[in-house]
Each structure stands twice: as C-alpha cells, then as structure tokens.
C-alpha positions, -999 to 999 in steps of 0.1 A, spaced: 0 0 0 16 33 -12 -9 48 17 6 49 52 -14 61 80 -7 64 121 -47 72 131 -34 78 167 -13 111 155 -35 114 119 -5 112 101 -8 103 66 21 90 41 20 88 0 51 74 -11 57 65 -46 93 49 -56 111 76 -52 91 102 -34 72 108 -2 44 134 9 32 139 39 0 156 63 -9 156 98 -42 169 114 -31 185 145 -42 186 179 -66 215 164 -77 199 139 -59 217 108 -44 199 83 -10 208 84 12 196 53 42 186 69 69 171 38 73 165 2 104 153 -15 124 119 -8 112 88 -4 128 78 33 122 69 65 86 74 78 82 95 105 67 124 121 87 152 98 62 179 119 91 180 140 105 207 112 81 230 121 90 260 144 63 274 167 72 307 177 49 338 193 49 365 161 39 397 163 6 406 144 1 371 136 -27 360 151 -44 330 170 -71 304 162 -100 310 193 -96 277 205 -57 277 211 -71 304 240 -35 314 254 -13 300 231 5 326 211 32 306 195 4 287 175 -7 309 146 -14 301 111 -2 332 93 32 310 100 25 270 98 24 251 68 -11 239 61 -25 215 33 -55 240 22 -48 276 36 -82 295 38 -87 332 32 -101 351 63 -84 322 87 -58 342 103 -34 334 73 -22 369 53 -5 348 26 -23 336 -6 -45 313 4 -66 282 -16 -102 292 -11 -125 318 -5 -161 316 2 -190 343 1 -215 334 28 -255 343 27 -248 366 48 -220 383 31 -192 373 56 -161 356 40 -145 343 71 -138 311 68 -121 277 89 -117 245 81 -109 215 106 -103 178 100 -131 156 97 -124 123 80 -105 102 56 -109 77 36 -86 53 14 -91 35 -20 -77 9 -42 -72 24 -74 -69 60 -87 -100 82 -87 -115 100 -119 -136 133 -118 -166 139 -134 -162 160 -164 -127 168 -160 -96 148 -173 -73 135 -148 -46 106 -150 -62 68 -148 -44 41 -136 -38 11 -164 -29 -25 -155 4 -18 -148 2 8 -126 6 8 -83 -25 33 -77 -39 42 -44 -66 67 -39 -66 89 -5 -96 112 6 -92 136 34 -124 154 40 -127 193 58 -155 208 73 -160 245 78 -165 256 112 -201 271 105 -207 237 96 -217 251 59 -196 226 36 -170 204 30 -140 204 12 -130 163 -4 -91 169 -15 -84 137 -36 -50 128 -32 -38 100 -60 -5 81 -55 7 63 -87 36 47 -71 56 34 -95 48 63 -120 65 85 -92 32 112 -96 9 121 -69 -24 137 -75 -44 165 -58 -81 175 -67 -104 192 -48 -143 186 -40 -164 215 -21 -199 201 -12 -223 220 0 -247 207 28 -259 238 44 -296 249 34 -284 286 18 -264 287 -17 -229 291 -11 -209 314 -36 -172 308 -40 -151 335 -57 -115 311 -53 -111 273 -51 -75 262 -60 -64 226 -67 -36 223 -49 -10 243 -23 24 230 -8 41 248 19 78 246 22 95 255 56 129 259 42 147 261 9 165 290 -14 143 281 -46 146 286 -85 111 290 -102 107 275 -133 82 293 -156 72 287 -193 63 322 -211 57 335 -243 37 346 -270 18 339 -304 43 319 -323 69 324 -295 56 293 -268 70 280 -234 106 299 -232 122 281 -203 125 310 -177 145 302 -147 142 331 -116 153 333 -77 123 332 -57 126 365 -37 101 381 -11 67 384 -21 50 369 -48 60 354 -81 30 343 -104 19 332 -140 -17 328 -151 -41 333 -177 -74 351 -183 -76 345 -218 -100 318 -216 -71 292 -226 -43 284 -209 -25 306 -233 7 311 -256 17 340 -228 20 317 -195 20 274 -191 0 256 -167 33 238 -157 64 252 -131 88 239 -116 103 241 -79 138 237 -83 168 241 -54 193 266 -63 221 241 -74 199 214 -92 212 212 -132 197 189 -155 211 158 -137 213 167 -99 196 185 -73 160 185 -56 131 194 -78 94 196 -77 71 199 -108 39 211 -109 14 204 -138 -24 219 -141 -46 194 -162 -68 224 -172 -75 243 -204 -88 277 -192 -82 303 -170 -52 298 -144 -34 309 -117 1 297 -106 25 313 -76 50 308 -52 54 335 -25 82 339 -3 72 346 33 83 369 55 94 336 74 114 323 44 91 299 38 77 294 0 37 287 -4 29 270 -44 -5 272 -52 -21 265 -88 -58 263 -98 -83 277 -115 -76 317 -119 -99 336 -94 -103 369 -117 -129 353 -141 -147 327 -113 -175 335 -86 -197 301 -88 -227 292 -70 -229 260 -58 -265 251 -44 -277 232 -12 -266 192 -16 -244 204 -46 -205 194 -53 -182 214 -72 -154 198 -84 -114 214 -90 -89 201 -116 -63 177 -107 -28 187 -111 -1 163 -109 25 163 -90 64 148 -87 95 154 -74 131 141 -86 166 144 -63 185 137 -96 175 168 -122 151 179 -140 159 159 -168 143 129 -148 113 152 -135 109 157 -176 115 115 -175 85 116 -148 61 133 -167 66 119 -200 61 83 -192 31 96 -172 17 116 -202 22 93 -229 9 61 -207 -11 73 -181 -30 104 -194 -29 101 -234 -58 75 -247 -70 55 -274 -58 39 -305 -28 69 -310 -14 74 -275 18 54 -279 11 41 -320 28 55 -346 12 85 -358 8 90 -400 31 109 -414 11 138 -426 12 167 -451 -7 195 -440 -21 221 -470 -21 249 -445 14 270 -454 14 252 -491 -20 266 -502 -40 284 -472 -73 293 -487 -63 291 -525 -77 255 -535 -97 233 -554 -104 194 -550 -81 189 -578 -51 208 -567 -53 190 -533 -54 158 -549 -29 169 -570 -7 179 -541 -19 143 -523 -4 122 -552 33 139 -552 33 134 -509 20 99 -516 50 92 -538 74 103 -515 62 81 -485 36 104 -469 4 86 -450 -22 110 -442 -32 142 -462 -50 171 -443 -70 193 -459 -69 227 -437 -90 259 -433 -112 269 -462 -138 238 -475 -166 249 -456 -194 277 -461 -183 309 -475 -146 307 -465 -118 320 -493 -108 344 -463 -107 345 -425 -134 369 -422 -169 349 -432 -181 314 -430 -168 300 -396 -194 284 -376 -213 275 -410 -199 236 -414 -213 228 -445 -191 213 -474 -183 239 -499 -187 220 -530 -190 244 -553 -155 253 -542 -140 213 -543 -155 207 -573 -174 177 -558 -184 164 -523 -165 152 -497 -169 123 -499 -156 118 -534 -122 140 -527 -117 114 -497 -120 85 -520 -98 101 -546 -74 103 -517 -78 75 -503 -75 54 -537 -37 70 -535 -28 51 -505 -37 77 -482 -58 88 -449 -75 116 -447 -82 144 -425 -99 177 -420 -93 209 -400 -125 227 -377 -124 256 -354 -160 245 -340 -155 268 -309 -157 299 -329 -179 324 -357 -177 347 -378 -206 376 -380 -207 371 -414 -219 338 -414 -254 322 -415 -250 307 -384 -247 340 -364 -276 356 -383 -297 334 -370 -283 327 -334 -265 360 -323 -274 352 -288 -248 317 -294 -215 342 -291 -204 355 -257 -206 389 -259 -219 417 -231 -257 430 -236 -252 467 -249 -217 464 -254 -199 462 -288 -180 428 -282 -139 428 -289 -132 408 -316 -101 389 -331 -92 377 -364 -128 383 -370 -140 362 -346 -162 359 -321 -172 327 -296 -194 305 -292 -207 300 -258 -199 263 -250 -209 268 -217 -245 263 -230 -255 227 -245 -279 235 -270 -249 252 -286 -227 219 -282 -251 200 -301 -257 218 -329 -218 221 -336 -218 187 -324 -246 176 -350 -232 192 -379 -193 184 -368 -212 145 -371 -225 154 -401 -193 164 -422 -171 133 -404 -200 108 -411 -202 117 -453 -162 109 -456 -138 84 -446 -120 108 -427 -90 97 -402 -77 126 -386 -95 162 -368 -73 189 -361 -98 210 -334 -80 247 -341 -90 279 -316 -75 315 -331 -82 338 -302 -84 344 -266 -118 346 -250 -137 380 -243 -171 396 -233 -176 366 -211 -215 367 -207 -240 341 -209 -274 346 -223 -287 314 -206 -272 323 -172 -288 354 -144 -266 382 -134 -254 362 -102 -240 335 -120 -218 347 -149 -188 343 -129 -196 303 -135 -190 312 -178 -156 305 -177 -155 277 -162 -180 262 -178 -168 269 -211 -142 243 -207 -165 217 -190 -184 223 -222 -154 218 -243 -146 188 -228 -177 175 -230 -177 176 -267 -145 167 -272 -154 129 -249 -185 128 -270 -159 131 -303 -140 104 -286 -167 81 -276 -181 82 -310 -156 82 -335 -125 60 -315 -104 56 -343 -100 90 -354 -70 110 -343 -79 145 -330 -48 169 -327 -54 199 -303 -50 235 -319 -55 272 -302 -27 292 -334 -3 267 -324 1 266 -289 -18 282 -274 -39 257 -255 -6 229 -253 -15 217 -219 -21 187 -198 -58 190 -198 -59 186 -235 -40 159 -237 -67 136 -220 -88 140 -253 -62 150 -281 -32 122 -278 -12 155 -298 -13 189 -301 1 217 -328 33 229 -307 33 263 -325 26 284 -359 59 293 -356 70 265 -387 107 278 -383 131 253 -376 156 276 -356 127 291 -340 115 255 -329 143 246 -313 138 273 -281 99 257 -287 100 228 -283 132 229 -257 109 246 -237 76 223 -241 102 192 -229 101 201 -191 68 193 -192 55 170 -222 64 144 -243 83 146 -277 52 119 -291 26 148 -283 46 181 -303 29 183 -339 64 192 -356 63 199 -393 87 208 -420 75 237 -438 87 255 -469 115 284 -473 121 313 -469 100 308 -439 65 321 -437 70 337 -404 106 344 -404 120 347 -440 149 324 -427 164 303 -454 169 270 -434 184 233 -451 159 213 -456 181 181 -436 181 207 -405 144 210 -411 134 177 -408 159 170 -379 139 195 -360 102 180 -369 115 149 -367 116 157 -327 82 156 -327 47 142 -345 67 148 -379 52 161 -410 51 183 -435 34 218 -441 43 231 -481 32 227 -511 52 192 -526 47 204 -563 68 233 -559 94 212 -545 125 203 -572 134 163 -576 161 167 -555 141 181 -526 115 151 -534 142 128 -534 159 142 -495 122 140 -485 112 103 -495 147 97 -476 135 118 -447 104 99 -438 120 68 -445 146 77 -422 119 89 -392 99 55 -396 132 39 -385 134 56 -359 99 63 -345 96 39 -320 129 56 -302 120 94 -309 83 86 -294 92 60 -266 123 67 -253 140 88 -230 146 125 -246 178 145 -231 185 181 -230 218 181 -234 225 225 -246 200 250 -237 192 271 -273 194 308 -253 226 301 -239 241 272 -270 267 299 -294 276 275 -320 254 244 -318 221 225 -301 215 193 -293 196 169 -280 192 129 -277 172 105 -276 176 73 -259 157 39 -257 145 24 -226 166 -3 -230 192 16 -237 197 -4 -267 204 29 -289 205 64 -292 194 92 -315 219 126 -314 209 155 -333 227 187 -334 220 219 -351 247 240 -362 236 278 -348 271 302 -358 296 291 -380 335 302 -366 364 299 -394 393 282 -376 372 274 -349 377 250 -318 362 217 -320 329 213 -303 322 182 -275 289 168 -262 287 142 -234 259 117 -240 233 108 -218 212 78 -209 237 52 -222 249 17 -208 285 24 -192 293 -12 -189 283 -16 -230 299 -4 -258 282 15 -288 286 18 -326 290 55 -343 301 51 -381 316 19 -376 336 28 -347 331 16 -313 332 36 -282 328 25 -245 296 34 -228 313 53 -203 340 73 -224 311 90 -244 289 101 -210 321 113 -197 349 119 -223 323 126 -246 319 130 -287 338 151 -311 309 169 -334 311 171 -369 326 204 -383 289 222 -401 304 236 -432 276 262 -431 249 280 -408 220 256 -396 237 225 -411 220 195 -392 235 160 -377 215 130 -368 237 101 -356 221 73 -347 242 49 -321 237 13 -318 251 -9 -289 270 -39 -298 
C-alpha cells in the first residue's frame, strides 16, 4: 500500500518509488502539510516546524493562550482566506450573509484501491500496470456550511501524486465561492529557483528560470485558454539542481482555461505553491446538496535533475494520461495544405498535391481551413460547417475516396468553438456568441465565440461536426482555436452566476470533445489554439497531440519545443517541416536541419510538394524513410536536453535514448559558424556504461562518451544538421 497512515497522531504518508508526501491533522484539527520530497524513513517530519509567538500574527479562538500557535506562520495542506493566514490562500467563500471568514478543521479520511477520476474533467487513470492508491481527506467549515474532499492520487511506480479538490455544500443557503485552488504545498525551508514557461503567439514556453525572492511570483491566464503567454506547468527547483542533480518539484495543471500559478516567499522564508483555477474570471454558485469539483494537477518530485522530473512526466503523459488507438502508435506521417495553399484551393489541386506526398512516403493528407461555407478568407463562414462543394468541385466524400484510392488517410481541419458575424450561423443565433448585452463585443481575427458553456450550442456544432465526419472516410480532426476569449456573458445564465461562464466553457469543451472520442474512436484528434496556445495537460486527456506552434521555423522551434520538454512528451509536439524562406521568419533553413527539428516531434510536412524540385522530393522520401526507422525511439524513449538554445553559441543538441538503452538518436544543429574554430564536444546521456556502442563503424565505450564525450562534426555552413544514430554492440 503506497498509503501509510498512524490514526493515533492522523498522520498520513504517500510514497511512490522515489518520493514521499506527507499531512498531519493536529491537535486543532488543521491539516498541516508537513513534507514532500524523498522517499525515506517514515516519521513524524512535523518536528521541522517551528512554533514561535509573532507579532501581528494571530491565533485560532480555540488555542485560547497560546500565542506561539498561529497560522499566518504554519504550513497547512489547504490555507483559507479570512483564517488568520495573510498569505495567498486556496479558497474563499462568500456566505449568505455576506461574511467571507472562513475555517476548516479535519473531519475524515478515507482510502481506496485504485486512482479516482472526476466527473467531467480529465485527470490521469491508472492502467494494469500501474501501483494506484486513492486517498480522501475530508474538511469541514467551522459554520458547519460545507466540506472540502481533496483527492490525493499516489501512482507509485509512476513517481506522480495527485491533488483535486471537492467543495460540497450541505448547508440549506447557496454558497458562492469566488477562489477554489487545486492544490497548495508549503515549504519551511529552501532557497528556490522558479521555473516558468512564457511566451507569446508563435513564441511558446521559453524556459524562464528566476530566484524566488520576497513576495509573490506568479503566471496565469485570463484568456479563456491556458494561453501562448504563460504554461500551466512550473517547476520548484533548489538553487544548485542542473539537468542531472539536485532536488526538484514539478507542478502540472490538467486544465485548459483560466489559471493561476504562484509561489510567494514569506516573511518567514518559507515558499507557499498554489495552482488552480484563476480567481479573476470565477465567482460560482454551488446550491444546497451540490458538489463542485477542482482540476487535478499532478505532482512529482526528482533528487537527480530535471531531466528525470521531464523522464516523470513523460512516461506519465504518454501512458497514463494520453488515450485511445494513438497514444503510444505510430502516428501517420502527414502533409498539411495549410502554409502550401492556405485558402487558395480546389479538390483537384489537393489531390494533385496528395499524389506527389504519396509518392514520397507520406500517409495522411490534411485538408486545412477553407472547405466549408463561405470561407476563401478568414473573415466569413466559420461556424457554417457545411461542405463547400461548389469550391471542391465535388463532395467530400468523393475528394476522400480520390485520396484514399492513392494510399492515403485523410483528414480535416475545424475551429468548431468559434464564428464569424458574417456567417449564416450567427444571423440566425446571435445570442450563441459571448458577448456583453449593450456592449460592442472585442473581436479577433474576426471572430467571435461560441458559448460552449451552454449545451444547446454543443449539439448543434456537435450535430453538424457529425454530419461532415459521417459523409467521408476521414481519419484525422485537427480542433483549431484562433483567439483568446472576451465579453464573457452568458445569455442562458442570471446576473449572479456569470462568474460560473468560464468555467464552464471548458467543461463544455470537454464535454464535446469525450463525445468526439466516444463516438468516433479511431479517429485522431490533434489539439489547436494558433499553435500553442492551449498545449496543456488537460488537453492531452482528449487529443493524444497537439500543434506545438505556428511558428514552422526550424531555428525558432528549437527554443519551442526545448521549452515544451520540461513538461510534455516529444510523441505529443505536432512538428512539421514547412517550406523556405519561412512564412514567419523569411529564414532560409536546409531542408536536412528542417526535418531533424520535426522529426523531434509528430513529424510532418506543411508546403506545397509540387513546388518542390526532384532533389528536394528525393531528401524527403529519404526523410520519412529515415523517421519510420526511428519512430519507436523518438516517441518512446527517454529525450535528453543536453544544450540550452538561449545560452548554445555555436550548436544544439539533444538525444534521444531507448528504454533499454539499446540505442540512441543525437541530433545537433549547427547555430554560428566560426572559421578556424575550436572543436565542439557533447557528453551523451542515458547510455549503458558497462556496454559499448557503434557510431560510423567505430566503437566507443559506454562510459567514455557520457564522460569523455563525442567530437561533433565540423557544419560547413549556418543551420547545417546532424543526426547520428548509435547502436550498442
């Protein structure tokens, strides 16, 4: 059992292999969080804590005369505004009679075999070969008003833990709650690094690494998505830890929306994480015998890196959180007509384009933005998905069997979320988009939203979604979003519950997208919000991959998708090669280097393969010959940072190694070119020391190239590529 518990002190103990985490329910009944890092001993660790009397922090009532007890200063599992505690706090509740005040003492527990699921939300699952225990520590608030469930799953040989929280209401009155975070840890000691992913439209997850200092450090979105600006994901990481040693503690939201991520440093020098939803755009209701339910984040902790945290969450990710037929098969090789063609196209000229990327060892063709409704531009037609066959020059049906009668799948792009004004579908349902009574609504790339927090709206985009996917064979959906969410206002909802919009937006979205699932298994959805925009753990649960950015540049990718790897796996990064001079860029860029970098993802292609000359046909049916060979390593094995792109001068690189350790993928990117330069050196990672391992016919020691390392090829030009694949003997 991966639950310990002492019920004479109301200790309890989640250990997974590697890590431990610990609560106690003191004396006074609060739920102090007392450890969370190696896996050791068990023991009391509340010994750490210091009790001390400090001035203007106050005391609980019941302690009567003892000052030293406050909890402004102790470390607590689910910190309450209006408690006594000045620090950023979990929850706050709005009372019927206005009050906000709020306590919460111990009540219960209760312990599980197996790893719990929520209702309408995704959240890791437990498979056959996974250790999963399920612990429940209930709350009650001292007015005896509600109860707060926090879910705590241990998936013990995954090395995760789990946190969700449950708020029931069992009082008589509605209760409103304007902040219910998932999850909060409280450190006593530690001189921490935080770890934050930031960015911007076609400029994703920069790895941003900054000193915790006093006061508060936060990220967060209240864009409606979880953004291209700020990632659901941090990390916690002491001051000396490097990509192979030291303590660290990741932290990853499985949410879509709004979000709210911190770490404050106390006046105590003690550091408080909390993530959850992001209070700015919440105030919900929830209604006499009524249950609310918080995401789950997921939690781990590794004393050897972050490059085995990264291990952590990609086996967890790929096995544990990614479903159906995709989430560890090969994916098609695809060509995208996006970049190639955007709106300019006819069913011939795609099926022209789908016979040259057949011939060259391409699987899937996907036919992007523009089939539907009144759509040669981005400002009509979205939200109206009917097949424009005036446009294809037949229906689509037929195109898919032309494609598919060239050895190809096919698939189809939607943005199902959004609308245009100028499109029958708003004409006749303006009420459908969020937007503010009175008020002239913001819009962006023409767009307005749908509100999915209603389900009459879900099913009829659901029903005609249906419709299009059931008149084709059609293999693959990429579900696109192009802008953040504004004017959030309900028509269906009274004035004193559209703080609930936002949140219900994404249960609505989820909703769907399980409905997608449920009835169309086989077909591979890839997640979309301009790139990545919405790349998160939430989405994962329902799209197995997800576009990593609009930025198709392969220098650019490399920051990209170095970034993305703290937190998700290489097999969920759609990666494609796209044409040059770069759409976004204008960079000129090999075409070997551009597949190196795709190739460190999904893989695929994004041009137009007729303008392409025979000897850029002939590099790519050698490319995706190339990838196939090594798929099951790029998507299954262990990935290794081994230069950071923002600080690399003249090269990148990375590796990839299998779980067996069997062989190894390097690739390096050359980024300056020096005449008469030194020679350039890169210790490997992940390898066998006690084996020995084939480069170019030469063997090498296990142990010489992790330590002595490997001399890299001289690039004989900017952004010249390498891929060297290393076999064990």
């Amino acid at each position: 059992m991966a639950i310990l518990l002492d019920d004479t002190k109301r200790i309890f103990t989640l250990q997974t292999d590697h890590s431990m985490y610990q609560m106690k329910a003191d004396r006074y009944g609060v739920l102090l969080h007392t450890w969370f890092g190696n896996n050791g001993t068990s023991f009391d660790y509340s010994y750490l804590i210091t009790y001390e009397d400090r001035g203007f922090s106050g005391n609980p009532y019941e302690t009567e005369n003892e000052r030293t007890y406050s909890l402004d200063a102790l470390p607590q599992e689910y910190p309450v505004y209006g408690s006594g505690d000045y620090r950023s706090t979990a929850l706050k509740v709005r009372y019927p009679d206005g009050s906000n005040a709020c306590e919460l003492r111990y009540y219960s527990y209760q312990i599980l075999n197996g790893k719990y699921s929520l209702p309408g939300l995704p959240a890791i699952y437990a498979t056959e070969d996974t250790k999963a225990d399920t612990l429940i520590i209930t709350l009650e608030d001292t007015r005896h008003c509600f109860y707060v469930h926090i879910y705590y799953g241990v998936l013990e040989n995954l090395d995760i833990i789990t946190r969700a929280v449950c708020i029931e209401n069992h009082c008589s009155d509605d209760l409103y709650f304007e902040n219910i975070q998932s999850t909060c840890v409280d450190y006593l000691h530690g001189n921490f690094n935080f770890h934050t992913f930031y960015g911007r439209h076609v400029k994703e997850r920069t790895h941003q690494k900054s000193p915790l200092q006093h006061g508060i450090q936060s990220i967060g979105s209240t864009r409606g998505t979880s953004s291209h600006q700020y990632n659901p994901f941090f990390i916690l990481s002491e001051q000396d830890t490097t990509e192979d040693t030291g303590n660290c503690y990741g932290f990853s939201l499985l949410y879509s929306g709004d979000f709210s991520g911190l770490a404050e440093y106390d006046q105590y020098d003690q550091t408080r994480i909390l993530l959850g939803i992001h209070p700015d755009n919440f105030y919900y209701c929830i209604k006499p015998g009524e249950k609310f339910y918080a995401p789950e984040t997921a939690m781990a902790f590794s004393d050897c890196g972050l490059g085995n945290l990264s291990h952590i969450y990609h086996k967890a990710y790929r096995n544990n959180l990614c479903r159906g037929k995709y989430k560890t098969a090969r994916r098609p090789i695809l060509l995208n007509s996006w970049e190639g063609v955007y709106f300019d196209f006819d069913g011939d000229k795609l099926v022209q384009m789908a016979k040259d990327a057949s011939e060259l060892g391409v699987e899937l063709f996907v036919m992007d933005d523009g089939w539907f409704g009144k759509r040669d531009l981005d400002v009509s037609g979205l939200g109206d998905w009917l097949v424009n066959e005036e446009k294809l020059g037949c229906t689509l049906g037929e195109l898919s069997e032309r494609i598919h009668k060239l050895g190809l799948q096919f698939g189809i792009w939607f943005e199902p979320e959004c609308v245009n004004e100028d499109s029958n579908l708003y004409r006749a349902h303006p009420d459908w988009a969020l937007q503010v009574p009175g008020k002239a609504p913001c819009r962006s790339r023409y767009q307005l939203v749908l509100d999915f927090s209603r389900e009459d709206v879900r099913d009829y985009i659901f029903t005609h979604i249906c419709q299009v996917l059931d008149s084709a064979k059609i293999e693959y959906l990429k579900w696109d979003f192009n802008r953040s969410i504004s004017d959030i206002y309900s028509a269906k909802l009274p004035a004193k519950r559209q703080g609930e919009v936002a949140h219900r937006y994404i249960l609505g979205l989820y909703d769907m997208l399980e409905k997608l699932i449920q009835r169309y298994p086989d077909i591979l959805i890839e997640g979309c919000s301009g790139g990545g925009g919405r790349f998160d753990a939430g989405m994962l649960y329902y799209t197995p991959q997800i576009w990593c950015s609009d930025d198709t540049d392969a220098i650019e990718r490399l920051s990209i998708q170095y970034g993305t790897s703290f937190g998700y796996p290489v097999s969920t990064m759609g990666s494609h090669v796209s044409k040059c001079p770069n759409e976004q860029t204008g960079r000129m860029t090999p075409l070997n280097t551009r597949a190196t970098v795709a190739m460190s993802g999904t893989f695929g292609y994004e041009l137009d393969v007729n303008q392409m000359s025979d000897e850029e046909k002939a590099l790519v049916k050698a490319q995706i010959k190339e990838f196939k060979s090594y798929d099951s390593l790029i998507q299954n094995g262990n990935y290794y940072r081994l230069t950071d792109p923002s600080e690399a001068q003249s090269y990148h690189s990375w590796e990839f190694v299998a779980e067996d350790k069997s062989e190894a993928l390097l690739c390096i990117v050359s980024l300056q070119i020096h005449p008469n330069g030194p020679g350039n050196y890169i210790k490997l990672k992940g390898l066998d020391p006690h084996s020995a391992y084939l480069i170019d016919g030469k063997k090498y020691p296990g142990d010489v190239l992790m330590n002595g390392g490997l001399l890299l090829p001289f690039a004989k030009a900017e952004y010249e590529s390498f891929r060297i694949h290393i076999t064990r003997c």
